[in-house]
N, C-alpha and C positions, 0 to 999 in steps of 0.2 A: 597215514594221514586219516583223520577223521570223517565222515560224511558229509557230505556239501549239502546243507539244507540249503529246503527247495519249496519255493511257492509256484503255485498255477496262477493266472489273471486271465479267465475267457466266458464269456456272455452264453457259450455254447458248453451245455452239461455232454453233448458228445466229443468235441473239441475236447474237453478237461480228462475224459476217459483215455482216450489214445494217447495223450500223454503223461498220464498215471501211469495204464499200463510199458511203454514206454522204460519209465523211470523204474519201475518196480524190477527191472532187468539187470540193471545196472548197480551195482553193489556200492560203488563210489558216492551212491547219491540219494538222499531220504526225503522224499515229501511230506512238510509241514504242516500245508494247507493251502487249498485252495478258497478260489473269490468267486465271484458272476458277477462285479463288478469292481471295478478300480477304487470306489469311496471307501468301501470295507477293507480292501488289499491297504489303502495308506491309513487307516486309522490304527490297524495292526504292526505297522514298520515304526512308526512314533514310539514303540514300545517293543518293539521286537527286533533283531537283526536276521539276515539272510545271506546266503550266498551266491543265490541264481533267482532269476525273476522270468521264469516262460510267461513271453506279457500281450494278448490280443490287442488289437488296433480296433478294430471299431467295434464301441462299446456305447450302452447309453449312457448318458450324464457327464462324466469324466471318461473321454478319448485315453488311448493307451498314452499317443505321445502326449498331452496334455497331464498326463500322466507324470511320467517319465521326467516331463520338464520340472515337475513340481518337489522331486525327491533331493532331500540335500545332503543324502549318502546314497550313492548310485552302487549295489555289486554289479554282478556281470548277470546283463540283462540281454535274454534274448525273444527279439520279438516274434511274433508267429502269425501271420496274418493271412488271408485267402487274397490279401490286392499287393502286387510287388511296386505300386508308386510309389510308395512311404519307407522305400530300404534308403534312400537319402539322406531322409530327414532322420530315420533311426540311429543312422552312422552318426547324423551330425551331433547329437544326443548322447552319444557313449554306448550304444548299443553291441555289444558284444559279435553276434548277430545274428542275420532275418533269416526265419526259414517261412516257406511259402506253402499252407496248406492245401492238397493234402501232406503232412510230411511222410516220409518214407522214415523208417528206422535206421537206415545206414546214414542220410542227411544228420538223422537226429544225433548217430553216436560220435560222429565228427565233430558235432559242435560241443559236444559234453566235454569228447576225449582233448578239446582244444582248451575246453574253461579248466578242467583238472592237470593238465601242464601247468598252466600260468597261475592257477594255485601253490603248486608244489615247488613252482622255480620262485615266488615268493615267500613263501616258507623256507626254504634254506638259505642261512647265514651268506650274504654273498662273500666271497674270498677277497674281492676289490677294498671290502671295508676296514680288513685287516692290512692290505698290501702298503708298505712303503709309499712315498710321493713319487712320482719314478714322470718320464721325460722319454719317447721316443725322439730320435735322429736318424738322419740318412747320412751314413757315412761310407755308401760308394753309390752308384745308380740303380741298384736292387735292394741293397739290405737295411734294414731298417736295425738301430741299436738302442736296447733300452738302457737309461742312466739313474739310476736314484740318485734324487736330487741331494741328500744326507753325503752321498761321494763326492761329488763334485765340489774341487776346492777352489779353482782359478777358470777362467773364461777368457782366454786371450785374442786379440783382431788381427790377423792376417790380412789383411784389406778384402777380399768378398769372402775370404773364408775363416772361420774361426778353431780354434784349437783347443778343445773341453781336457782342461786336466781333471781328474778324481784320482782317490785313492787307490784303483783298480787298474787304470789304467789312461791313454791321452785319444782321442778323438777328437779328428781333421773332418770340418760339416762346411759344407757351403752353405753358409750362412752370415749376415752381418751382427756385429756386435748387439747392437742398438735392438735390432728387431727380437734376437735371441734374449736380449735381457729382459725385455718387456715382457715376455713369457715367465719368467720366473717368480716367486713369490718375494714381491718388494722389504718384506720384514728379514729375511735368510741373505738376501743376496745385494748386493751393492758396487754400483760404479763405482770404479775410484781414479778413473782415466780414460783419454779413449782409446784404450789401446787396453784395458783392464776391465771385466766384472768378478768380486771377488765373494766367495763364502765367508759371509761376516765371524760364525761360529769357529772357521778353520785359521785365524790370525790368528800367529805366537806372539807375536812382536811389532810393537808400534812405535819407530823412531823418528824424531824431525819430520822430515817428506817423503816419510817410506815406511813400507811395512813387511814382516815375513810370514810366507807359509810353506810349514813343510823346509822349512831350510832354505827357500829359496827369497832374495829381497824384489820386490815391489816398488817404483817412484807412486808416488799421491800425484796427481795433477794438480797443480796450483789451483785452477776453479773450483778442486773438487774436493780440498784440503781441509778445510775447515767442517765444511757438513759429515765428511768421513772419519775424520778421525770424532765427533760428536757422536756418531751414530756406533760405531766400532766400540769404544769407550764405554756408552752406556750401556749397549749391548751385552757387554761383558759381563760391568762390574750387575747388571740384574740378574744374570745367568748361575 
C-alpha cells in the first residue's frame, strides 16, 4: 500500500514538531504539509486531496471544529487538542479520533495503526461483491443454514413451518409462508398459492391451474391465477 499522505493543522510551531517527528517514524505515512492556521489548511484541500488530517481545536479565525464542519470530503481526521470537552462534538463530526496533548507516541501509533487497517480493509476487493444472493435459516435451535437464492426452486406452508426445496437439497424452518416470502426479491420469486411460493425462473410447464417444477405439478390458487400465469409467461418469454 502506498503512503498515507498527511497534513498537520496546529496554531503551535512546537505542537507541529512532535508530530512531524512522530510521523517521520512511521514508514506507512508521509507529511505533505503543514498549516498555523485552518484558512490556509482549506484553501489547499479545494485543490489537493489527503488521507489523514492531525487537526488543533483552538485556533484563531477558523476553530478546528468549525473547521471540520466546513469540509465536504472528510478523510480520517484526527483531532489533537490540549481541552478533552470537544472529543463529543469531534465524534459527532466524523473524527476518526481525539488524542489529548501532551500525546505520548504509543497513543499516537494506535491511532495511525487503526487509520491504516481501515485503509487496507477498503482497499481490497470485498469477497461479499462477488458472492451469490444467498439467504441464511435456522433450521434446528443452533444451526444456522445458508441457501442461494439461484437454488431455491419451491417454498412450501406447513402451517407455522415451512419446507425450502432447492436443487441441493429440502429444508424444514419455522417460519410462515407470508413473512418468509416478503424476504425474498419480489422480481425471482412469486406466490402462487397459499400454501405455494415459487422460483419464477425454475417453471417447466404452465398448464390450465397448475404448473411444473422439477417434475413435480403445482395447483395455481384461483386468486392467484391470473396475475401468475402473467407474470410467469412474461418472465419467460423476456429471458
Amino acid at each position: 500500500m502506498k503512503k498515507l499522505q498527511v497534513i498537520i493543522i496546529d496554531d503551535e510551531p512546537l505542537a507541529i514538531n512532535v508530530l512531524k517527528n512522530y510521523i517521520e517514524k512511521i514508514d506507512s505515512l508521509e507529511l505533505v504539509k503543514t498549516f498555523l492556521n485552518a484558512i490556509d489548511a482549506s484553501s489547499y484541500l479545494q485543490n489537493n486531496s489527503v488521507d489523514i488530517i492531525f487537526l488543533d481545536i483552538n485556533m484563531p479565525i477558523l476553530n478546528g471544529l468549525n473547521f471540520l464542519k466546513s469540509l465536504h470530503v472528510i478523510p480520517f481526521v484526527v483531532i489533537t487538542t490540549a481541552h478533552e470537552e470537544y472529543a463529543l462534538e469531534g465524534f459527532e463530526l466524523e473524527a476518526i479520533d481525539y488524542l489529548v496533548k501532551p500525546i505520548p507516541f504509543p497513543r499516537f501509533l494506535k491511532s495511525v495503526s487503526r487509520i491504516v487497517a481501515l485503509k487496507q480493509n477498503t482497499a481490497q476487493p470485498s469477497n461479499k461483491q462477488n458472492e451469490k444472493p444467498n439467504i441464511f435459516v435456522k433450521v434446528d435451535k443452533k444451526r444456522l443454514q445458508k441457501i442461494f437464492l439461484d437454488d431455491i426452486m419451491i417454498i412450501e406452508s406447513l402451517k407455522d413451518y415451512i419446507r425450502i426445496v432447492t436443487t441441493t437439497g429440502k429444508y424444514i424452518v419455522h417460519r410462515t409462508l407470508s413473512s418468509f416470502t416478503e424476504e425474498l426479491p419480489s422480481d425471482k420469486f412469486l406466490r402462487i398459492h397459499r400454501s405455494y411460493t415459487i422460483a419464477i425462473n425454475k417453471v417447466d410447464v404452465v398448464e390450465g391451474n397448475s404448473l411444473e417444477i422439477n417434475g413435480t405439478r403445482y395447483t395455481i390458487g384461483r386468486s392467484y391465477l391470473v396475475n401468475a400465469k402473467e407474470i410467469i409467461l412474461n418472465k419467460t418469454s423476456s429471458n
